[in-house]
C-alpha positions as CSV (number, residue, x, y, z in Angstrom):
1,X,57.4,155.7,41.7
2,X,54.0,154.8,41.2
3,X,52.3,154.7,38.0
4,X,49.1,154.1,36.2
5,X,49.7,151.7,33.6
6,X,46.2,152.7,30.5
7,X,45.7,149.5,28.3
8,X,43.0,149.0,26.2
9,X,42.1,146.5,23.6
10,X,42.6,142.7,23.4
11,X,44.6,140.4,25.0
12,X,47.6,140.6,22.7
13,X,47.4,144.8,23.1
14,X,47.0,144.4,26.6
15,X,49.5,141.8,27.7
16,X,52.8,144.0,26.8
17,X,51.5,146.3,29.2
18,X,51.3,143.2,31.7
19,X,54.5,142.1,31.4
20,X,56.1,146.3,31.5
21,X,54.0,146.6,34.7
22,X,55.4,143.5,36.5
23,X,59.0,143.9,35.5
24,X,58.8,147.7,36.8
25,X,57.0,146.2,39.9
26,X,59.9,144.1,40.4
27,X,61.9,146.9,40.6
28,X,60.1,148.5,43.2
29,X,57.4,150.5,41.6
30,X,53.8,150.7,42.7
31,X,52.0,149.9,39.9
32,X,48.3,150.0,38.7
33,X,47.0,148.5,35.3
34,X,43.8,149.9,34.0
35,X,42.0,147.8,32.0
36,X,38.9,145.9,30.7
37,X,37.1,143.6,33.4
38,X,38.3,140.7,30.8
39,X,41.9,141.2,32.1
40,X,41.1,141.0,35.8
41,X,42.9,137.6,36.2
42,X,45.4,137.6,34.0
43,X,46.6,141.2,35.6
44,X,46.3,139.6,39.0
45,X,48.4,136.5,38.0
46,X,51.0,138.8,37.5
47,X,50.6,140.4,40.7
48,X,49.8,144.1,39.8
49,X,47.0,145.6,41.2
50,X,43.9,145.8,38.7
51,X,41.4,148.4,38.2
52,X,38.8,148.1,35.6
53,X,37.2,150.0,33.1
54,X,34.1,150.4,31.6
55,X,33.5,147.6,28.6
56,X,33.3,144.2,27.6
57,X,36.1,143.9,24.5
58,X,35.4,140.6,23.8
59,X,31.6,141.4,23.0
60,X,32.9,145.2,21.2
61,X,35.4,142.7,18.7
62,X,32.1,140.1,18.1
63,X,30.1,143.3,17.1
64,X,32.5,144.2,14.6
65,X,33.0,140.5,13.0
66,X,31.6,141.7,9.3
67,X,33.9,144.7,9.7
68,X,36.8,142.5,10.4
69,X,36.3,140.2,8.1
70,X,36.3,142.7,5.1
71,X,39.0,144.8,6.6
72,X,38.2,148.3,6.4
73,X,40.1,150.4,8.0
74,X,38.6,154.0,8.0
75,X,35.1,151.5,8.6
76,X,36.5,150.2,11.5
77,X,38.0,153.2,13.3
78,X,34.1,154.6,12.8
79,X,32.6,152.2,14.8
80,X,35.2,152.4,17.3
81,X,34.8,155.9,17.3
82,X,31.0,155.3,18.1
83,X,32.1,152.6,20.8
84,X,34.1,155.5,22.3
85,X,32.0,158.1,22.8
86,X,29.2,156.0,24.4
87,X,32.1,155.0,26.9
88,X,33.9,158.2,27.1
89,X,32.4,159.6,30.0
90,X,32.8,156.5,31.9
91,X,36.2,155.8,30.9
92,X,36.8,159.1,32.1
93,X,35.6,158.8,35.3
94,X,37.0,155.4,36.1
95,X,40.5,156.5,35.0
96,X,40.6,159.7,36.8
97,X,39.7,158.1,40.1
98,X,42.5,155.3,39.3
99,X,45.2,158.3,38.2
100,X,44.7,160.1,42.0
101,X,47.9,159.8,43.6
102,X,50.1,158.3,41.1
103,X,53.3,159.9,39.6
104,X,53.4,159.0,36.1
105,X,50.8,157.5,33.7
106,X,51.9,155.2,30.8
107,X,49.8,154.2,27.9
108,X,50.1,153.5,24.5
109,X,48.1,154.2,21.2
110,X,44.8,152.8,22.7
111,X,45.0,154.9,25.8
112,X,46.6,158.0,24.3
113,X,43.9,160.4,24.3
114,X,42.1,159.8,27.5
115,X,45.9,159.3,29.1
116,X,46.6,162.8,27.8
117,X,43.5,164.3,29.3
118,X,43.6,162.6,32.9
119,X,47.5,164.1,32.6
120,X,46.5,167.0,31.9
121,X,43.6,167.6,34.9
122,X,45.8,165.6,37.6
123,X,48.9,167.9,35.9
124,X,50.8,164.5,35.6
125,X,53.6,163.3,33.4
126,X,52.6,160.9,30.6
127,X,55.1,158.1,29.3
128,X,54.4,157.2,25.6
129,X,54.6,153.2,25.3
130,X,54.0,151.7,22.1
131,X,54.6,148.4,20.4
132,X,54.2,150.1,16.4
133,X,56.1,152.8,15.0
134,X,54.2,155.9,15.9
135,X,57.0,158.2,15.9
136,X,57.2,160.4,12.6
137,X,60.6,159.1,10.8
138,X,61.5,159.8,7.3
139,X,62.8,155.8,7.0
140,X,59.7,154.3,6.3
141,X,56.1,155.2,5.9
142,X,52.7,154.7,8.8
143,X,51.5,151.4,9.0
144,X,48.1,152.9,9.7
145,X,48.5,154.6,6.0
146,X,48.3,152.5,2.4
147,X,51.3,151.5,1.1
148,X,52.1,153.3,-2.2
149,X,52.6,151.2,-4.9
150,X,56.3,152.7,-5.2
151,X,58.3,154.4,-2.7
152,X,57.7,158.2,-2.4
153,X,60.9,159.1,-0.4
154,X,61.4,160.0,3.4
155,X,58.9,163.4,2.8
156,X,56.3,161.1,2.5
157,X,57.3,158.8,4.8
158,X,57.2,161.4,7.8
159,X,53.8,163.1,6.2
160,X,51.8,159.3,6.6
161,X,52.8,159.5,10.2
162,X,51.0,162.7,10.8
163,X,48.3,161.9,8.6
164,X,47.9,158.4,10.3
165,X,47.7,160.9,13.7
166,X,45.0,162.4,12.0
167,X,43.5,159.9,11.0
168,X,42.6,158.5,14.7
169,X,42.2,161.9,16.5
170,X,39.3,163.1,14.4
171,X,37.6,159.9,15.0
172,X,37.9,160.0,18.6
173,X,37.8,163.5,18.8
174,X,34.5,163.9,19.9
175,X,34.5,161.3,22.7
176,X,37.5,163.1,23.9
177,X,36.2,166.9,23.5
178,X,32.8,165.0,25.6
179,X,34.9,163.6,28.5
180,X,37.0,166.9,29.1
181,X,33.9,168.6,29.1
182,X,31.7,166.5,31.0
183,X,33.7,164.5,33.5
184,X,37.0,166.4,33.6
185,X,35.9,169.8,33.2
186,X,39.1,170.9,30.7
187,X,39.0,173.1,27.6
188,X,38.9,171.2,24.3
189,X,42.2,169.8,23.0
190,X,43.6,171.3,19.8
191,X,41.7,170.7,16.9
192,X,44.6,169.0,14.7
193,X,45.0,167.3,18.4
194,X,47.1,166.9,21.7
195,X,50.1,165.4,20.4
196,X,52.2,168.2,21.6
197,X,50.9,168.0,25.3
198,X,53.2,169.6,28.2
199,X,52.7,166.3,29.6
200,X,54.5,164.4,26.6
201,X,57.8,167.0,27.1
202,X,60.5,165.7,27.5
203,X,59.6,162.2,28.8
204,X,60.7,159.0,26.7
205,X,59.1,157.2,24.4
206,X,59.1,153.4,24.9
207,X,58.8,150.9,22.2
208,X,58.5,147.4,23.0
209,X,59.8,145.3,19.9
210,X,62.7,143.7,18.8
211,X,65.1,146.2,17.0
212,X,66.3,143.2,14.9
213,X,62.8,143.0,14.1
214,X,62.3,147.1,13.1
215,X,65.5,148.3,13.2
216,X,65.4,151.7,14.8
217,X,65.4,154.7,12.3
218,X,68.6,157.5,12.5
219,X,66.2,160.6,12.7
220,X,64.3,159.5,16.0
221,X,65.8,161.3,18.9
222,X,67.7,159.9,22.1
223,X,64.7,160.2,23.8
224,X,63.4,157.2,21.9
225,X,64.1,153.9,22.9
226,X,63.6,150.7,20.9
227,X,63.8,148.3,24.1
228,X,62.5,144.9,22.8
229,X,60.1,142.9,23.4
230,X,57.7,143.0,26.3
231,X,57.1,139.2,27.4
232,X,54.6,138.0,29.4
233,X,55.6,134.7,30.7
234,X,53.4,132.3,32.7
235,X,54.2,129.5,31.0
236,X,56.2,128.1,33.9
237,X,53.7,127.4,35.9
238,X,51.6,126.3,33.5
239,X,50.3,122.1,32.6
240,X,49.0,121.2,29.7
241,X,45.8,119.5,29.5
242,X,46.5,115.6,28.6
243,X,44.9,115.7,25.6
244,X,47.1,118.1,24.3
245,X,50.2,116.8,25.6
246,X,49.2,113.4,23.9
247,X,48.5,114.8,20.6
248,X,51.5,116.4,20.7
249,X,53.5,113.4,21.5
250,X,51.2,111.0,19.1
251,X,53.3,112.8,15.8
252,X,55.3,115.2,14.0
253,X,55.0,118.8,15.5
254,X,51.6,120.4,14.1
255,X,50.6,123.6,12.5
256,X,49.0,126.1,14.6
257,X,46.0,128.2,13.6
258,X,44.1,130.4,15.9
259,X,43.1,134.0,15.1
260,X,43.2,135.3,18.2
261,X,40.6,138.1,19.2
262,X,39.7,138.6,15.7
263,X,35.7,137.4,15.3
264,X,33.8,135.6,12.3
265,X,30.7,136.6,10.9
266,X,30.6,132.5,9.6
267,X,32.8,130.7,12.1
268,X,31.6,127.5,10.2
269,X,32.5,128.6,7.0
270,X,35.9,130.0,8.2
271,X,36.3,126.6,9.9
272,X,36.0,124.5,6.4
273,X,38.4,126.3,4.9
274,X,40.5,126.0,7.6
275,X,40.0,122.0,7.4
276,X,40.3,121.8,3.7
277,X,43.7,123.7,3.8
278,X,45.2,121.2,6.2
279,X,44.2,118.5,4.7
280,X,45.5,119.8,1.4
281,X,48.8,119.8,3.2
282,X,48.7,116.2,5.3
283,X,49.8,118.2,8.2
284,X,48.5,117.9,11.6
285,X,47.1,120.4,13.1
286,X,46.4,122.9,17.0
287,X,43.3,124.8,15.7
288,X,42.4,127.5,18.5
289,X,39.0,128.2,19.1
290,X,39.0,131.4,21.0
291,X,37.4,134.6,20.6
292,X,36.0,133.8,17.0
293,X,33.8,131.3,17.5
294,X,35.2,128.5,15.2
295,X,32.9,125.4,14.7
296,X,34.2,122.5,13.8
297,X,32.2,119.6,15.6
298,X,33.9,117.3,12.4
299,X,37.5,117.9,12.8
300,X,39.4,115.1,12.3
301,X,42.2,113.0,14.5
302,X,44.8,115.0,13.2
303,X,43.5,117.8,14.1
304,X,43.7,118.7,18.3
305,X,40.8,121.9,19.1
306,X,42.3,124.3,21.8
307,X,40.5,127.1,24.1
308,X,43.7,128.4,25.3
309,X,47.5,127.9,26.1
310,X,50.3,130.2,26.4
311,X,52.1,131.3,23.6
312,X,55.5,130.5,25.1
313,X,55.2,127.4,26.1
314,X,52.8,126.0,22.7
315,X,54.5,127.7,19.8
316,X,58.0,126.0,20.1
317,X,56.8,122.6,19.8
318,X,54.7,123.5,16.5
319,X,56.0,123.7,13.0
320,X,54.8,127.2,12.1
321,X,52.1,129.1,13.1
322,X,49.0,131.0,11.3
323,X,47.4,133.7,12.9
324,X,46.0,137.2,12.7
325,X,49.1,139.3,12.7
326,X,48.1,140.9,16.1
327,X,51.4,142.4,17.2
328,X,51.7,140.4,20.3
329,X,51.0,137.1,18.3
330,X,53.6,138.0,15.9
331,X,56.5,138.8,18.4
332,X,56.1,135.1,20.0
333,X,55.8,133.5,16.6
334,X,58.8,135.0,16.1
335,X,60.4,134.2,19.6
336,X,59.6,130.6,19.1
337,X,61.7,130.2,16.1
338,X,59.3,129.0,13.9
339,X,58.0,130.5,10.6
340,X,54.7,132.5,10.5
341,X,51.3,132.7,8.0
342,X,49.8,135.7,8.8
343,X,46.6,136.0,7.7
344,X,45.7,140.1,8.5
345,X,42.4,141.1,9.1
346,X,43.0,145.4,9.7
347,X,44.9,148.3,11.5
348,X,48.3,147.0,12.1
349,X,48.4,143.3,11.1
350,X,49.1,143.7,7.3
351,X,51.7,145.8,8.4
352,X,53.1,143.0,10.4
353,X,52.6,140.3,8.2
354,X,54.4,142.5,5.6
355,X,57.0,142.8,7.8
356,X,57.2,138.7,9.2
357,X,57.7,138.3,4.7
358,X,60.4,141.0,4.2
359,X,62.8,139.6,7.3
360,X,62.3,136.0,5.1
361,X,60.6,134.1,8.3
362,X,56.8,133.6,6.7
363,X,55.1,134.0,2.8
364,X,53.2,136.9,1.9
365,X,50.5,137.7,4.3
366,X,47.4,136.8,2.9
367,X,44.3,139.2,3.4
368,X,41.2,137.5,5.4
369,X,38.9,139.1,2.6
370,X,41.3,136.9,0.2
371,X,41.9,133.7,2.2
372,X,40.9,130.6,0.2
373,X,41.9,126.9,1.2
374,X,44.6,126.7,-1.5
375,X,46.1,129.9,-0.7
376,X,46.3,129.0,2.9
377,X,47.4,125.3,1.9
378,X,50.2,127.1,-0.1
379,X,51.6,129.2,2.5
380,X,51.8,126.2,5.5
381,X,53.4,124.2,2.6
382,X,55.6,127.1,2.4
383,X,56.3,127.6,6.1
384,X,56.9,123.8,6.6
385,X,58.9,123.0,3.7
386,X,61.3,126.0,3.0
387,X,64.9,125.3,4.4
388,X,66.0,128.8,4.3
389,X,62.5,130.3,5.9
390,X,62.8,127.9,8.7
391,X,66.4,128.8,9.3
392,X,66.0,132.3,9.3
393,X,63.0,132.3,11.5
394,X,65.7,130.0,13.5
395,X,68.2,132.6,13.8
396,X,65.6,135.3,14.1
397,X,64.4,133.7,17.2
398,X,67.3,133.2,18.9
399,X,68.2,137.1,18.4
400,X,64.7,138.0,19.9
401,X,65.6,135.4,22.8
402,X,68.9,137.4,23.6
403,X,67.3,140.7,24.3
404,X,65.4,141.6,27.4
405,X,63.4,144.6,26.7
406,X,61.5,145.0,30.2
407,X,64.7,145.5,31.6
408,X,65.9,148.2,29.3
409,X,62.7,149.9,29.2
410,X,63.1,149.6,33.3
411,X,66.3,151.3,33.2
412,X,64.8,154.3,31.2
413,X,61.9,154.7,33.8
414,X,64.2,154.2,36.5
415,X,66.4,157.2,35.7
416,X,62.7,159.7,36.2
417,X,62.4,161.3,39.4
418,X,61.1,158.0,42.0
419,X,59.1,160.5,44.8
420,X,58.2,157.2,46.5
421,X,56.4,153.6,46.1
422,X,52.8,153.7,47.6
423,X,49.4,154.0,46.0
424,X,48.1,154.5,49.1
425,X,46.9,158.3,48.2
């Protein structure tokens, strides 16, 4: 079969898709990831074939650094809304000319829109991947919605879904009412949107987390599939720098803090506190630099400054890790077998660190817009020092390790129609 693979966003939305694509490459699918420029290499590594889009995410998230600081979520959607339309046409364009000739496309929340319209003109089949309950259920409410202060019952639980739906559709739909127009010469899509596409019929619906994690809920149909985790593991090729592999060796395992993708409006404020909290704690410390910016030209011995490693291979030699709550940070937080701080900055992370607290391996998240150098001391204390957190985020690892969600979700793909395995159309 051969199949566009829509993934948009940063790294740690992108990099499930990377790891579904190679596995169902593996298993003798053509397959073609469509995503940022950023990606090129990384896609590449894996050996899929990689066909950009239109936009720099890395600048789009540094843009947005006093939004994602203060955590607005309705504020944030906005501006992406805005960031949208300016790239809708283009978007459009470069993802119909990569959709020609495939069987199937497969995208998640990011790409649902435009996936749904390309579908639609190429009169394709569209497989729903996601790695966050977007499936209405009656067992527990949207995390896209605000949490009630008590529960209101399965009819609300189902309603936050569709309102959450809502929610994203009317931001976007004017990007997405401009490209069918424009580049893909289509009606409109339904004004309460195209959620109930001819495309979507029938086909499953992927979701690439641990069930121990989010068990799935009784009212989803078989057509839903809770397959585990999507890894994506380079880590065996990978050397670490000597510094790094000294600093681990020179101590106890350290704390690592790195907020991935998410930017700072003050990256040398944000990087005192981070200082003050570890030394408030006497722990040492892997402090990633990455995508926001984080100064800290004073850090001390105990603390090692990192551009970059991979997830797998770092987190199981630290003692707990702090981080955004992206949902691809959180699943190899929890893979590692170590307890996590989340520190949630907007759309799906508080819904994540929530989550990391209720299964007993982290504390309470603890909003950016909140984070103070005791409070974070406090929480790595925590994550350190609590016998029963560290053993559950033991066990909970070792679950996570058992499963091998690219090959279920392979399984499910494998039983569509396979016309043949070229992209050559």
């Amino acid at each position: 079969m051969r199949i566009a693979i829509i993934a948009t966003g940063s790294r740690g939305d992108v990099e499930p898709y990377i790891a579904l694509g190679k596995g169902l490459a593996d298993a003798g699918h053509a397959i073609r990831l469509v995503t940022h420029h950023n990606f090129a290499a990384l896609v590449r590594a894996h050996g899929l074939e990689f066909w950009p889009i239109e936009g720099n995410v890395q600048d789009i998230a540094q843009g947005m650094a006093a939004l994602l600081e203060r955590g607005s979520f309705l504020a944030i959607l906005a501006e992406m809304g805005k960031e949208a339309q300016a790239g809708a046409l283009a978007l459009a364009q470069g993802g119909l000319a990569a959709c020609r000739g495939v069987d199937a496309i497969l995208t998640g929340i990011g790409g649902l829109f435009v996936g749904i319209a390309l579908a639609e003109k190429l009169g394709l089949p569209l497989l729903q991947a996601y790695y966050i309950p977007f499936t209405p259920t009656a067992a527990y409410p949207s995390f896209l919605v605000p949490k009630p202060p008590v529960p209101l019952g399965g009819g609300f639980n189902r309603l936050s879904y569709h309102l959450a739906r809502q929610m994203m559709w009317q931001m976007f739909r004017p990007a997405d009412g401009r490209a069918r127009r424009a580049t893909l010469d289509l009606p409109p899509a339904p004004f309460l949107g195209p959620f109930a596409a001819p495309c979507l019929r029938g086909m499953p619906v992927l979701y690439g987390y641990s069930p121990a994690v989010i068990p799935p809920p009784a009212d989803w149909d078989a057509n839903v599939h809770v397959t585990g985790y999507w890894f994506s593991d380079l880590a065996g090729d990978w050397t670490p720098p000597p510094a790094l592999a000294e600093f681990l060796q020179a101590g106890p395992p350290p704390v690592y803090i790195g907020f991935g993708s998410m930017s700072s409006r003050n990256p040398e404020e944000t990087a005192r506190l981070i200082l003050q909290a570890v030394a408030r704690t006497g722990q040492r410390a892997i402090i990633l630099t990455g995508w926001g910016g984080l100064a800290m030209a004073d850090a001390p011995g105990s603390v090692f400054l990192l551009d970059g490693a991979p997830f797998s291979w770092l987190f199981p030699r630290v003692a707990a890790v702090v981080h955004h709550g992206g949902a691809g940070t959180t699943a190899a937080g929890l893979r590692a077998s170590v307890p996590s701080v989340v520190i949630p900055f907007f759309g799906d992370q508080p819904y994540w660190g929530q989550r990391v607290a209720d299964l007993g391996a982290g504390p309470a998240p603890i909003p950016r817009r909140k984070l103070t150098a005791e409070r974070l001391a406090q929480a790595i204390t925590a994550a350190v020092d609590d016998p029963a957190m560290r053993q559950t985020a033991a066990d909970l690892g070792a679950r996570i390790r058992a499963e091998d969600g690219i090959a279920r979700a392979v399984a499910i793909v494998q039983q569509l129609e396979k016309p043949n395995t070229s992209l050559d159309a």
